[in-house]
C-alpha angles and dihedrals in degrees: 000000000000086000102053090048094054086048083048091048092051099051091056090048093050082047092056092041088050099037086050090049088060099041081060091051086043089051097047088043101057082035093063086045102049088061101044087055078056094046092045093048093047087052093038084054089052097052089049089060090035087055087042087056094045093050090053088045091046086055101045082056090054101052085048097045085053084049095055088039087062094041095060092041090061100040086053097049089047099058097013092093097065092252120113114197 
């Protein structure tokens, strides 16, 4: 009877080894991706001002392409007709 208990023993033993070993992979695990969410946030964070710049550039272009618009639609009104003054 001695002998069943220590195999039973064993076995429980081998259970909690098995069962810490993957409580550390668990752990790593959670700990990798714990830092890419941050990674990802931080990046995430970065596109956001960067979308915020390129909405103030788009719109920069477009004042000056309304400029240059208005430029040319003068300078060709003013010698479109055939009359130089």
């Amino acid at each position: 009877m001695d002998d069943a208990h220590d195999e039973r023993f064993r076995q429980h033993e081998a259970w909690m080894s098995s069962f810490a070993a993957m409580l550390q992979v668990q752990h790593a695990t959670n700990q990798q991706q714990a830092e890419m969410n941050q990674e990802l946030k931080e990046f995430i964070q970065e596109q956001r001002e960067f979308n915020k710049e390129q909405v103030a550039i788009n719109a920069a272009a477009q004042i000056t392409l309304a400029r240059i618009e208005t430029l040319l639609a003068r300078m060709i009104r003013q010698g479109g007709n055939g009359t130089d003054a």
